[in-house]
N, C-alpha and C positions, 0 to 999 in steps of 0.2 A: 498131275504135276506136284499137287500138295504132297503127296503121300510117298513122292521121291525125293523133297526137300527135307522131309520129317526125317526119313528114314537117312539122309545122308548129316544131316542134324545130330540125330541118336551118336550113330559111328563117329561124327567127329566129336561129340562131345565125350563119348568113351574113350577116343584116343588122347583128347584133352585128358581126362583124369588120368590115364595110366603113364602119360607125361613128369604128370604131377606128381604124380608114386614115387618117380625118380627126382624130379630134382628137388623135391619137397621129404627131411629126412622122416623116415618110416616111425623112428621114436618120439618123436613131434605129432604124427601123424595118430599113431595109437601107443600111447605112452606106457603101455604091460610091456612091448617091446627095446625100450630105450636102454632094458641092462642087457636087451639079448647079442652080445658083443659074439662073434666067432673067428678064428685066425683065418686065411688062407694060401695055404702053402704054393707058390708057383715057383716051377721050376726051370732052369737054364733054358730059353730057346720054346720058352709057352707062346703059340699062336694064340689070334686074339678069339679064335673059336673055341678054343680049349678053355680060354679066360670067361666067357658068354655061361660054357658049361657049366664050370663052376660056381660062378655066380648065381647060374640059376639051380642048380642043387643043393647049392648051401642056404637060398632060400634069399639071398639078397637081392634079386630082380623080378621084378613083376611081368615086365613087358620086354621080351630078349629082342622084339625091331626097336625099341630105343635104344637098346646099349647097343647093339651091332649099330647103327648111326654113329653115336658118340665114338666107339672105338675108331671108325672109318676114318672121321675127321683128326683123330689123332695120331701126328704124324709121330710119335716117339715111339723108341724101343721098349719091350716089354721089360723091367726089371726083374729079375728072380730075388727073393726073400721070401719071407713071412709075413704078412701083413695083416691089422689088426681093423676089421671090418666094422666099424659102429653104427650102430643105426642113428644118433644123433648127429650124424654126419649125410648131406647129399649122396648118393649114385654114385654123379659126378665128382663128388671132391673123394669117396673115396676112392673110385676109379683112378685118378689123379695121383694119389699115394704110390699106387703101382706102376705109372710110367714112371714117376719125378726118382721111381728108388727108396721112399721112405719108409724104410721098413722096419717092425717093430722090436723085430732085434737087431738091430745094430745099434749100437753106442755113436751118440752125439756129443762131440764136444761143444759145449756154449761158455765164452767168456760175459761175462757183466762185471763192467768197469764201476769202479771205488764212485760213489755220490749218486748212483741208478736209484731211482724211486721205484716203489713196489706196483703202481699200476704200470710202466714202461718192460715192468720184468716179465707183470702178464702178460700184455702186450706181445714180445719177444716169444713167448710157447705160443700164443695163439697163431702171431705169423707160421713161426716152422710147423704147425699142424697136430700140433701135441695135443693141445686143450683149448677152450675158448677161456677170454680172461677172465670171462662168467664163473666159472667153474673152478680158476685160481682163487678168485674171493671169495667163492663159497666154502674152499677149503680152507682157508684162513679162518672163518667164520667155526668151523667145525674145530680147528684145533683150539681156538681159541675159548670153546667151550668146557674143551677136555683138560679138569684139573689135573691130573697126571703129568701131561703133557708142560703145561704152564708151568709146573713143580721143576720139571726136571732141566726145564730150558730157562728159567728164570724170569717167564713173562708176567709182567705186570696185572692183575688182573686188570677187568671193564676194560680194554682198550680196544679201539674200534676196530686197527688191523694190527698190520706184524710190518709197518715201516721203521725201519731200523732195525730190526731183528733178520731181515734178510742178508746174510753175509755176502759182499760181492766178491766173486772170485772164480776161478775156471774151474766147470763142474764138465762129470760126462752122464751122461741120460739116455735110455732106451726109449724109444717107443712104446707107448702101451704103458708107462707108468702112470700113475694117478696124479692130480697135485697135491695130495698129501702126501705122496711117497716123495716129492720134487722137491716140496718145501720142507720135508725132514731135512732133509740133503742139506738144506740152504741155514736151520738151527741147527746140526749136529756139527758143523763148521764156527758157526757162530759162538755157540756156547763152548767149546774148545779153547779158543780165543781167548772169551770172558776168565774164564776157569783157570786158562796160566798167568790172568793180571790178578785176580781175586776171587778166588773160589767160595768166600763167605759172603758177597756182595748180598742185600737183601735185593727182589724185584725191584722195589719202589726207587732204589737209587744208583740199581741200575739200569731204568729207564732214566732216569734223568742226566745220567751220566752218555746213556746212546745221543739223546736229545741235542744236549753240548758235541758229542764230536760229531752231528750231524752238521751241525752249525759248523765246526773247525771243516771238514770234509768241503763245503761248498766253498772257504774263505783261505784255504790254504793255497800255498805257493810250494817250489821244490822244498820239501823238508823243514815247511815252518809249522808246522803242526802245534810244536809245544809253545810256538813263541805266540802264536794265534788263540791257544787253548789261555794262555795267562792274560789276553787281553779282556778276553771273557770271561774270566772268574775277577781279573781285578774291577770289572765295571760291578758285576754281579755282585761283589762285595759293597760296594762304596753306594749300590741301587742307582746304579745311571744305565741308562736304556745300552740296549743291543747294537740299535742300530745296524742290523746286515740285512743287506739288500737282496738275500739271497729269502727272506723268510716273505719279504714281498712278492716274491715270484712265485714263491710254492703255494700263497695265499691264493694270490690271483689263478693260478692253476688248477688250485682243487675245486676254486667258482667255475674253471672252462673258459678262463683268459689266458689264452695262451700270447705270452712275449717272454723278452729275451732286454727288454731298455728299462729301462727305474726313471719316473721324471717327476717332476718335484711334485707332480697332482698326485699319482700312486701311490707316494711315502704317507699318504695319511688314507691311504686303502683301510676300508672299515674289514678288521679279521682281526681274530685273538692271535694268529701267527703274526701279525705285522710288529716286530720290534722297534719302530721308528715311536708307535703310538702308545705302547703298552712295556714297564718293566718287566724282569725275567726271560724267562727259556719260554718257548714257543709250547703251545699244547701237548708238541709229540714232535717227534724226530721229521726234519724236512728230506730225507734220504736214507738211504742205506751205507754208512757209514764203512772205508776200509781200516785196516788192521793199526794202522800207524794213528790214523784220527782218534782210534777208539782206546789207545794209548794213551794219545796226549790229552784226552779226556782227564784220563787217572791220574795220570803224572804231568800236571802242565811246567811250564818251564818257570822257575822264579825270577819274575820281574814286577819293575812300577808303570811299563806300559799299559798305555790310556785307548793309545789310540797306534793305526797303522795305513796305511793308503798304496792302491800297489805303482809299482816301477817302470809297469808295464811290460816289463821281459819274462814276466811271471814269478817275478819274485817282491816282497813287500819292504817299506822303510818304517818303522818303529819308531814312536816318542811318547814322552811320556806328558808334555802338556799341549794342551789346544793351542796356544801360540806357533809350537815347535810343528807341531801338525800340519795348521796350515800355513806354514811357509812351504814345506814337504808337498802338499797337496798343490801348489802356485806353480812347484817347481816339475815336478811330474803327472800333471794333472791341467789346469788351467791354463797356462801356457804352450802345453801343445797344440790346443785347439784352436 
């Protein structure tokens, strides 16, 4: 009796591991393997035996009764492409690639809308199956090392990442590209930009310059960019705080507090981003700033406005003294509530 429990013990614990082969990825597993990446070509009307074959000739399957299971249970059609095989990826997830259709030549359109933060944009390739957002940071990290690179886009040295230097805008993307190949994409756009406001811009002022329309970008209305951009350089001038409610939430965010309310405990949130508590520009751009913000960066609009409060129809009312403000603030603001 022992020696039939052992024995079916043994077997089940070898079908355990060769489970585990699959849904555990193989570059993980033994890490010589993680750059051994290879395409595979499937074509129009490939049964899912033909799919088994493959996989197990090109060397990505250990155990062909797991994937005959997994294929069983899935009820989708086979897509025909090309698809780009990782081993830092599941069996399963890349099994998965090739029902869903993601295949690694085809072109992806991705829009990222004007004020997108740079972990939200990793995020975004991680969902669609591009890269993990692990792997976006660490390219950051890498270009961010390469003087070259910094030279030609105008990055600031020591800076932790590349928020604000991500251009938002509609990009199209392959499969199978790197994220440095994703985030050239996203300076080559960027520095384009910069280049027809000010092509001699030094680094250092032209982060401080993303920094400010990153601040305009969260606090803008239709088209008030330059009028917003003058309220912040006239406070900036005269050394009277920020105050935007928007550097509170990016503070709270990058601790892993995630809201969306400002209440009067928060405005004295302990963070060098918090403007409520501290004069100047924030450490680093709270955003990824669009083309019109990063404008009215440059060129803000001349005025003596102090101060502004919105209208709630998403546009803002302008004054130039606290009095005049909060009457404005009574009137669209206090009053409603």
């Amino acid at each position: 009796m022992d020696k039939i429990r052992n024995r079916f013990l043994i077997v089940f614990s070898f079908y355990i591991f060769l489970i585990a082969f699959n849904f555990i990825p193989l570059g993980i597993i033994f890490p010589s393997l993680k750059e051994n990446k290879f395409f595979l070509n499937i074509e129009k009307g490939c049964s899912k035996n033909k799919l088994v074959n493959k996989l197990i000739t090109s060397g990505g399957v250990i155990d062909s009764g797991y994937i005959r299971i997994l294929l069983f249970f899935n009820k989708k059609k086979i897509q025909n492409g090309r698809y780009l095989y990782d081993p830092l990826l599941s069996l399963s997830q890349n099994v998965k690639k090739i029902f869903n259709g993601i295949d690694s030549g085809k072109t992806i359109r991705i829009t990222f809308i004007e004020g997108v933060n740079s972990k939200n944009i990793a995020l975004k390739f991680q969902s669609l199956e591009f890269f993990s957002a692990r792997s976006f940071k660490n390219a950051e990290k890498i270009i961010l090392n390469d003087e070259k690179l910094c030279k030609k886009y105008k990055i600031k040295r020591n800076v932790s990442d590349l928020e604000g230097y991500l251009f938002p805008d509609t990009y199209e993307f392959k499969k199978g590209e790197s994220p440095q190949q994703v985030i050239i994409k996203f300076l080559n756009r960027f520095i384009g930009i910069v280049n027809s406001i000010d092509e001699n811009i030094s680094p250092e002022n032209l982060y401080d310059k993303l920094t400010i329309a990153s601040l305009i970008q969260k606090e803008t209305g239709y088209g008030e960019e330059a009028l917003i951009a003058s309220v912040i350089y006239n406070r900036l001038k005269i050394r009277m705080r920020l105050q935007i409610d928007a550097t509170i939430l990016y503070a709270m965010q990058r601790d892993g507090i995630i809201t969306n309310n400002i209440t009067k405990k928060n405005k004295y949130y302990d963070s060098p981003y918090n403007t409520y508590c501290h004069y100047g520009i924030p450490p680093t751009a709270i955003c990824n700033p669009g083309e019109k913000s990063i404008i009215a960066a440059f060129l803000p609009q001349p005025t003596k406005y102090l101060y502004y409060v919105s209208k709630n129809n998403g546009w803002h009312t302008f004054s130039q003294t606290y009095k005049e403000h909060q009457l404005k603030v009574y009137k669209y603001q206090k009053r409603r509530r």
